[in-house]
TORKOL-4160 file (C-alpha; in steps of 0.2 Angstrom, whole numbers, padded with zeros to 4 digits, m for minus):
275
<pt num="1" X="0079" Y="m0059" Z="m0097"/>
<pt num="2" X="0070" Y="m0043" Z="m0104"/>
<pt num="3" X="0084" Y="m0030" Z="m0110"/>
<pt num="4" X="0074" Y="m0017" Z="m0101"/>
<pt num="5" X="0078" Y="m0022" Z="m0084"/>
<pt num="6" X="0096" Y="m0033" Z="m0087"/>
<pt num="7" X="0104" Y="m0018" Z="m0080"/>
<pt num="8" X="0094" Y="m0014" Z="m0064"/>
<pt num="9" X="0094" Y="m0034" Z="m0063"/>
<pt num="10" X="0112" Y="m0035" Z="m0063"/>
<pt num="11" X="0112" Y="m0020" Z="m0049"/>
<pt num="12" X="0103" Y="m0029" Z="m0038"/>
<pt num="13" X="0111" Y="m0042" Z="m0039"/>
<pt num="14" X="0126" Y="m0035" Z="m0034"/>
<pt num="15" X="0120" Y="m0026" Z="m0020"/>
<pt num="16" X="0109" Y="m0040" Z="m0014"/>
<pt num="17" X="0127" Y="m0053" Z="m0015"/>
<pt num="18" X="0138" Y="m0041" Z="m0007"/>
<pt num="19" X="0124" Y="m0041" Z="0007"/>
<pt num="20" X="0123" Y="m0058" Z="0009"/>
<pt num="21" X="0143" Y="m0061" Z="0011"/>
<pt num="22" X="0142" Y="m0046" Z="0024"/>
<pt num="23" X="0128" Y="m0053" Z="0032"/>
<pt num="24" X="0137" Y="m0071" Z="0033"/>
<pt num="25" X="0139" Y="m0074" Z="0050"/>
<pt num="26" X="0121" Y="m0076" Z="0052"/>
<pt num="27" X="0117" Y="m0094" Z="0055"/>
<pt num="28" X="0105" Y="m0107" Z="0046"/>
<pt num="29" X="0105" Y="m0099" Z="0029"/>
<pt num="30" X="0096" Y="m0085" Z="0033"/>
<pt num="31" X="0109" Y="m0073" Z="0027"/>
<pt num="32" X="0102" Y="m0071" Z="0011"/>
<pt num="33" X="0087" Y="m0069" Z="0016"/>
<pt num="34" X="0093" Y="m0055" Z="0028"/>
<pt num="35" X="0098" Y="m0046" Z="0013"/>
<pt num="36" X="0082" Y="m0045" Z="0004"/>
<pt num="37" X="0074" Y="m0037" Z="0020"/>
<pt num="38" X="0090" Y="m0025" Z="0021"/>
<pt num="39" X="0089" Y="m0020" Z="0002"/>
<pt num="40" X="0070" Y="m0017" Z="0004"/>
<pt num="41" X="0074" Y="m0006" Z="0019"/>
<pt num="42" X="0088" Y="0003" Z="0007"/>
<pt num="43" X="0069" Y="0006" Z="m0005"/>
<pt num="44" X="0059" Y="0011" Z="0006"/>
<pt num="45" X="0072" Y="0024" Z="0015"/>
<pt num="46" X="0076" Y="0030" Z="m0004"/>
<pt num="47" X="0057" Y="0034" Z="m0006"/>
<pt num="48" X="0054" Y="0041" Z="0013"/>
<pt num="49" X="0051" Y="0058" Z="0009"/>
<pt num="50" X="0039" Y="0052" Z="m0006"/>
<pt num="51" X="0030" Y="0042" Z="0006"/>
<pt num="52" X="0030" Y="0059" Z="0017"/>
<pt num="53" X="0023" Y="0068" Z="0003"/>
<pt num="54" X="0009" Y="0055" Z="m0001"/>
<pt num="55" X="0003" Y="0056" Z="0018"/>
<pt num="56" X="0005" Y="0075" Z="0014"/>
<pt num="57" X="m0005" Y="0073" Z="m0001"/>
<pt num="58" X="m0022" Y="0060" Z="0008"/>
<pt num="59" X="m0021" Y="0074" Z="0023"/>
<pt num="60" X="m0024" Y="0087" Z="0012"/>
<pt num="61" X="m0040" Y="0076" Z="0002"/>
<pt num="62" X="m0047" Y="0072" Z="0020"/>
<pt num="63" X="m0045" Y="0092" Z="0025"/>
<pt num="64" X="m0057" Y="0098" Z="0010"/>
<pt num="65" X="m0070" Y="0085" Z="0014"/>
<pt num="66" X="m0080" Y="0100" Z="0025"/>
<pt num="67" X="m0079" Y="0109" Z="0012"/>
<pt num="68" X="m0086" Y="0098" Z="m0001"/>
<pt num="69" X="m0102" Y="0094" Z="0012"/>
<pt num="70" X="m0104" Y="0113" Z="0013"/>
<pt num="71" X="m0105" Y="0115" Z="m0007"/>
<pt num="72" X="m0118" Y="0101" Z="m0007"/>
<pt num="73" X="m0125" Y="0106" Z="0005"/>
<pt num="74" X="m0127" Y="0127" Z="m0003"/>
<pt num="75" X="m0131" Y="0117" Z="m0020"/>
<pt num="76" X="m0142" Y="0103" Z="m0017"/>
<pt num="77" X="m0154" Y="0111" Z="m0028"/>
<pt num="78" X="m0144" Y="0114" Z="m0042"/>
<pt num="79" X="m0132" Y="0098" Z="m0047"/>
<pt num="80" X="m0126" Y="0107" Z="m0062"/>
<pt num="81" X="m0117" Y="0119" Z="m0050"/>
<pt num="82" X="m0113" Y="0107" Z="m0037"/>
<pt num="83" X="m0103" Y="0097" Z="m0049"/>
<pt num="84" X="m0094" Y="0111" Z="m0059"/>
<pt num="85" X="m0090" Y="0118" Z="m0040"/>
<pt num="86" X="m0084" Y="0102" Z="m0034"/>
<pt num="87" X="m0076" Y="0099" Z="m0051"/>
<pt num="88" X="m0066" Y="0117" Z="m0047"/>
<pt num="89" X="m0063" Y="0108" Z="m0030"/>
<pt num="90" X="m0054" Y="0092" Z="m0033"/>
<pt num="91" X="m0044" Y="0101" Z="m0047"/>
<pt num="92" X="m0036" Y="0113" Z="m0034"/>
<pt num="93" X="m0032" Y="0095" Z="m0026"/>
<pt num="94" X="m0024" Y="0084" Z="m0038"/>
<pt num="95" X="m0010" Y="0085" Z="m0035"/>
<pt num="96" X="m0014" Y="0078" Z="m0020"/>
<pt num="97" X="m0021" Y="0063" Z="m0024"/>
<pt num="98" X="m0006" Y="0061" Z="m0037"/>
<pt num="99" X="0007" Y="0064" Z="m0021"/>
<pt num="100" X="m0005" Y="0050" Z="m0010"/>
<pt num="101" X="m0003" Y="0037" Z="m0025"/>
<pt num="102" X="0017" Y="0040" Z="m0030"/>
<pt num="103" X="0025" Y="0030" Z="m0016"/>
<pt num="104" X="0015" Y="0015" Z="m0020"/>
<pt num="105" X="0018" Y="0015" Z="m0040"/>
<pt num="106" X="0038" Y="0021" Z="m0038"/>
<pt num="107" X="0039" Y="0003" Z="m0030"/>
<pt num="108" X="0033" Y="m0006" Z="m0043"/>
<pt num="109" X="0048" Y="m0007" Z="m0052"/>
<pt num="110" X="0061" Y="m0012" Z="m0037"/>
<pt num="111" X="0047" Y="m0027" Z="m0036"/>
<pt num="112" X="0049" Y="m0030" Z="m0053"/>
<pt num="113" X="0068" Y="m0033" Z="m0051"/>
<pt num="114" X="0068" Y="m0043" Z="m0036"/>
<pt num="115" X="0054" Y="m0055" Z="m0045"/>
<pt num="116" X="0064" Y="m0058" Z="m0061"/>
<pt num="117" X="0080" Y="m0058" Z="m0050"/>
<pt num="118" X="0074" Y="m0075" Z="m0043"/>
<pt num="119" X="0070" Y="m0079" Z="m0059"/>
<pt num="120" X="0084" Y="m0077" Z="m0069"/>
<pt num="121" X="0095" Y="m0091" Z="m0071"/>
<pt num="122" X="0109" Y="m0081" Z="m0075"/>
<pt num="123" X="0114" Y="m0064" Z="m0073"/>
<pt num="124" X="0129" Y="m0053" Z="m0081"/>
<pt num="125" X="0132" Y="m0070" Z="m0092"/>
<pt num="126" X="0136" Y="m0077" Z="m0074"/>
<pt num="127" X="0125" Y="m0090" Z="m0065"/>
<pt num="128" X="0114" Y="m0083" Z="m0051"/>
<pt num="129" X="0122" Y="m0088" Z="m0036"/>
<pt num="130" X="0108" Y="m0083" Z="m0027"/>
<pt num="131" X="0095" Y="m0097" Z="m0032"/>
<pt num="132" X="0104" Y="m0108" Z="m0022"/>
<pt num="133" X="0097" Y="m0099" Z="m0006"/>
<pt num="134" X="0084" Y="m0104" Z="0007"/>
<pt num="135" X="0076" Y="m0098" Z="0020"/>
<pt num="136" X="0072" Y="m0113" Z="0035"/>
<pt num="137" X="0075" Y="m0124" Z="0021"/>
<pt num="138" X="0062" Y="m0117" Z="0007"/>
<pt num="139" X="0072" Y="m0111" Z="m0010"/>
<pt num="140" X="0072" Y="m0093" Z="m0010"/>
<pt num="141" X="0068" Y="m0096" Z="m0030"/>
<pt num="142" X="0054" Y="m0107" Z="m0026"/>
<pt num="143" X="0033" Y="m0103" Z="m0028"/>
<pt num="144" X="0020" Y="m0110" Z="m0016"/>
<pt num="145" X="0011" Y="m0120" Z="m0031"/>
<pt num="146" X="0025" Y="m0129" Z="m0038"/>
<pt num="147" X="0040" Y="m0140" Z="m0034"/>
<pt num="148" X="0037" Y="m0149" Z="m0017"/>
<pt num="149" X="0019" Y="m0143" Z="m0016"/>
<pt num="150" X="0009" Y="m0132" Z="m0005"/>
<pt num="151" X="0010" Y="m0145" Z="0010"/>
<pt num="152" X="0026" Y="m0150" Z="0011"/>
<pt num="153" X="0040" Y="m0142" Z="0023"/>
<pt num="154" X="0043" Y="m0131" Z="0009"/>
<pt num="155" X="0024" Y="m0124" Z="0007"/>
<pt num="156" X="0025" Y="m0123" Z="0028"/>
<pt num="157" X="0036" Y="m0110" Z="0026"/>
<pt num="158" X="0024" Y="m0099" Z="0014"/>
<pt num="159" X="0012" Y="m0103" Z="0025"/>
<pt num="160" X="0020" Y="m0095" Z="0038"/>
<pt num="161" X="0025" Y="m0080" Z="0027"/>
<pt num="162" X="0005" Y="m0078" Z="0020"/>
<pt num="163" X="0001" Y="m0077" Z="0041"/>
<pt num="164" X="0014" Y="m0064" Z="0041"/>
<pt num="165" X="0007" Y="m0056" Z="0028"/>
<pt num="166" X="m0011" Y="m0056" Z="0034"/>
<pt num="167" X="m0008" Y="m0052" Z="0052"/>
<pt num="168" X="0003" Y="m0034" Z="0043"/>
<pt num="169" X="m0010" Y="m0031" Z="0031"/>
<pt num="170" X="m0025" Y="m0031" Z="0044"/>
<pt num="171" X="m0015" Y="m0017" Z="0053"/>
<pt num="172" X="m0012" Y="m0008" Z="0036"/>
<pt num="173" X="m0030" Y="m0009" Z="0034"/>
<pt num="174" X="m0033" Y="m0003" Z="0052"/>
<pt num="175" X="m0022" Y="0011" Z="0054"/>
<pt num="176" X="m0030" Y="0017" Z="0034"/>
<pt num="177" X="m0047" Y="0015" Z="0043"/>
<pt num="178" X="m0042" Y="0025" Z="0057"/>
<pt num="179" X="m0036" Y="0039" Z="0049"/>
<pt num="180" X="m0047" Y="0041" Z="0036"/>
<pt num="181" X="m0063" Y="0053" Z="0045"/>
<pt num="182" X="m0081" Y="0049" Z="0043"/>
<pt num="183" X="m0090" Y="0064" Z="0036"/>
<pt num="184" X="m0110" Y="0064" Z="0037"/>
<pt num="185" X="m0119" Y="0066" Z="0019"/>
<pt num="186" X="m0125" Y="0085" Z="0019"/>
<pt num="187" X="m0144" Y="0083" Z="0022"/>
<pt num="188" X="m0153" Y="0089" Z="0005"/>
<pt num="189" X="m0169" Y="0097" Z="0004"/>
<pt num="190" X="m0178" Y="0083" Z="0003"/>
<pt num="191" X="m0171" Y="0075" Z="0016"/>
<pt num="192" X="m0174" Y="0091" Z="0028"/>
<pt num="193" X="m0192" Y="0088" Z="0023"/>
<pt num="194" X="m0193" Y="0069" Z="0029"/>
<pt num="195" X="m0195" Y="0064" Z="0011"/>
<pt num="196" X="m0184" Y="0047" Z="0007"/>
<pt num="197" X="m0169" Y="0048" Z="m0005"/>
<pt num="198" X="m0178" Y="0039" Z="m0020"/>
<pt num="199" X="m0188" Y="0057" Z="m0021"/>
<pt num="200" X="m0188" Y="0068" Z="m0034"/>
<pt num="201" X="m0178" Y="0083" Z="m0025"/>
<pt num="202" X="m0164" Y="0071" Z="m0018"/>
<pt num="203" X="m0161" Y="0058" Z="m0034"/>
<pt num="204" X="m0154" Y="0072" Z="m0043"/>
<pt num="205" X="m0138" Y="0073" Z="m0029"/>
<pt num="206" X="m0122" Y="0068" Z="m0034"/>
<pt num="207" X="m0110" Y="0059" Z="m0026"/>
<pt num="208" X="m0092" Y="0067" Z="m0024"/>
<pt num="209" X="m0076" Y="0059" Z="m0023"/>
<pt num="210" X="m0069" Y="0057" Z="m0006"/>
<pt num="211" X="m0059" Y="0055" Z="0007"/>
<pt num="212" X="m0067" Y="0040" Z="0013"/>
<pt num="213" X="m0067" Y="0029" Z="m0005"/>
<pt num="214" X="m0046" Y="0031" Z="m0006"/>
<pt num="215" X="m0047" Y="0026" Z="0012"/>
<pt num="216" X="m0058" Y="0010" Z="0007"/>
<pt num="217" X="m0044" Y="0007" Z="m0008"/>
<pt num="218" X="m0030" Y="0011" Z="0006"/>
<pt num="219" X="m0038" Y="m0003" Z="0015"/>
<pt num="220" X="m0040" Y="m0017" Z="0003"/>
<pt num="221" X="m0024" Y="m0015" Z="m0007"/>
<pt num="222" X="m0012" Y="m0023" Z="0007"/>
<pt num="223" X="m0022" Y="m0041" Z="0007"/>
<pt num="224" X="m0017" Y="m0040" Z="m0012"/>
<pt num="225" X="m0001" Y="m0045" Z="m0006"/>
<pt num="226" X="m0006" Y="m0062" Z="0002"/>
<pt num="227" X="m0013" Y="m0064" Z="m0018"/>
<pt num="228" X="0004" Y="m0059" Z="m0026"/>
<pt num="229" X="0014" Y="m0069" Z="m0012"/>
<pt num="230" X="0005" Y="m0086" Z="m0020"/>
<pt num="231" X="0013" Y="m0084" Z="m0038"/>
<pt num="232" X="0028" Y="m0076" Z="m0036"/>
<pt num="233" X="0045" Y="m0083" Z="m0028"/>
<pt num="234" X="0051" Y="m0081" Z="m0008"/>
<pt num="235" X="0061" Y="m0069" Z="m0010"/>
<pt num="236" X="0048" Y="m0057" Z="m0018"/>
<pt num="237" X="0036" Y="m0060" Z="m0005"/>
<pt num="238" X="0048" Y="m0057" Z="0008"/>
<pt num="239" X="0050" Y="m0041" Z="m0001"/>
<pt num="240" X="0030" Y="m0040" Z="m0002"/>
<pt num="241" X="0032" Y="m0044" Z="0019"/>
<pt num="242" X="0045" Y="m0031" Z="0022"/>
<pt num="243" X="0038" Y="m0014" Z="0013"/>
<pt num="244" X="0021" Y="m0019" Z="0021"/>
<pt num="245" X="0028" Y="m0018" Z="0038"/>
<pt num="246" X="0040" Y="m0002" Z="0034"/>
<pt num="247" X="0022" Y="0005" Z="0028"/>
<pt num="248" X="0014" Y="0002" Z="0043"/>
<pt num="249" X="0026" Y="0008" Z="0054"/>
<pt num="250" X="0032" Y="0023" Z="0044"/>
<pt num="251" X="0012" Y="0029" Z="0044"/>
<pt num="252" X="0009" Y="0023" Z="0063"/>
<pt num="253" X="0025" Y="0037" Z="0064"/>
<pt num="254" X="0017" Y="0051" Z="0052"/>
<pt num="255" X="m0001" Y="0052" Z="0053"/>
<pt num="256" X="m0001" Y="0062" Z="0070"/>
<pt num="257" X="0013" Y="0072" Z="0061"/>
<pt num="258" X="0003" Y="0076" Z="0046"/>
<pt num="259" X="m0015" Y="0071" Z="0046"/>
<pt num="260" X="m0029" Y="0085" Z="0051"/>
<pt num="261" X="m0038" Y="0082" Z="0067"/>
<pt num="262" X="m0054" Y="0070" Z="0063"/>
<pt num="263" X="m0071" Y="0078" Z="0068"/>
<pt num="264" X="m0086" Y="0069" Z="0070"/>
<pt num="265" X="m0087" Y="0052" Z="0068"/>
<pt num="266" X="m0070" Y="0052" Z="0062"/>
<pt num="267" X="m0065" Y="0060" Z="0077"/>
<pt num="268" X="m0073" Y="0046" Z="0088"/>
<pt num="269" X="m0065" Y="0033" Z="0080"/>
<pt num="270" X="m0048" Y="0039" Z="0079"/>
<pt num="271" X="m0051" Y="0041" Z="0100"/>
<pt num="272" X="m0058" Y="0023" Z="0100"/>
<pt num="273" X="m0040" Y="0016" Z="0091"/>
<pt num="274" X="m0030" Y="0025" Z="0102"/>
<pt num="275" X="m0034" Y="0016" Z="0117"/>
């Protein structure tokens, strides 16, 4: 066990032990299994208002995307401006972008300790009581590839976790769609003129970073979790399963709290999956 996370290891297991006797009387084995999903709740509450800052941080990226059509639109003829402007721009609003990625790197290392936790085996000097867990019979130390194999009555039961999984990352991916809005490219001189894009007025143009290429990132990084579910153990993907559900409820609860009214395109289809 790497020295660096032996203490934060040894915490969690702890924690995760103590909820697992105080969640005993649930039947089938599942108490364990309970625990893991009440100590990843513990997480995500502990990082709530990060997670409200970082919705805080991707409204305020969508907000200046107006402006940014309006400096391309003032500069299309002069790209030097138009970048050192939009340079000025996205400086002003670093921090956030920074506040729109912290919730999801602060994770990272409470993943870390519940992977090595199921695979440690032993903790304090002590065996890991803990590998002797299962959920509906599967190991909560096992991985899909190995031991029984992906077919048996053991890969059944990450089979049903990597549905779970898919089914919570296609409305993580629905909800980021929905609130990210649409803004139209700014129509360049050339353009205005009927000329095509590859002409010589419009090639110069540059493309800014926007609102809509953190939502397409927002989009695809919960199907990384059917990914990471397939080489790490249970337990962590039912961490992965849990914190992807908390996230997609927690933003279902904030966006209309915090995110700017869509115009546009954007506005259309934030009526379209509302209904």
């Amino acid at each position: 066990m790497s020295s660096l996370f032996a203490g934060p290891i040894d915490v969690a297991y702890h924690i995760v032990y103590w909820l697992t006797h105080a969640l005993a009387p649930l039947p089938g084995g599942l108490a364990t299994a309970a625990a893991i999903v009440a100590f990843t709740v513990g997480v995500r509450l502990l990082l709530s208002p990060l997670s409200f800052l970082g919705m805080r941080g991707q409204a305020r990226i969508a907000a200046v995307q107006p402006r940014v059509q309006e400096l391309r639109a003032k500069y299309a003829r002069q790209p030097d401006r138009l970048q050192a402007e939009l340079g000025t721009l996205y400086a002003q609003e670093a921090g956030g972008m920074l506040a729109g990625c912290l919730p999801l790197l602060l994770q990272l290392p409470f993943f870390s300790v519940m992977y090595r936790l199921f695979l440690s085996g032993r903790v304090g000097g002590k065996p890991n009581g803990l590998l002797s867990a299962h959920l509906l019979g599967a190991p909560l130390g096992s991985h899909w590839l190995t031991g029984a194999g992906p077919l048996s009555a053991q890969g059944l039961v990450f089979l049903g976790l990597f549905a779970l999984l898919a089914l919570v990352a296609a409305a993580a991916a629905r909800i980021a769609k929905a609130t990210t809005p649409t803004v139209p490219a700014a129509p360049t001189p050339a353009t205005r003129q009927g000329r095509g894009p590859g002409s010589p007025q419009s090639a110069g143009a540059p493309s800014a970073p926007s609102a809509a290429a953190i939502g397409a990132i927002t989009r695809i990084l919960p199907f990384t979790t059917l990914v990471i579910a397939a080489f790490v153990p249970l337990a962590a993907g039912l961490y992965l399963l849990t914190t992807t559900i908390w996230t997609v409820t927690e933003r279902t609860l904030l966006r209309r709290r915090i995110a700017p009214p869509a115009t546009g395109a954007g506005a259309v289809r934030l009526a379209g999956s509302a209904r």
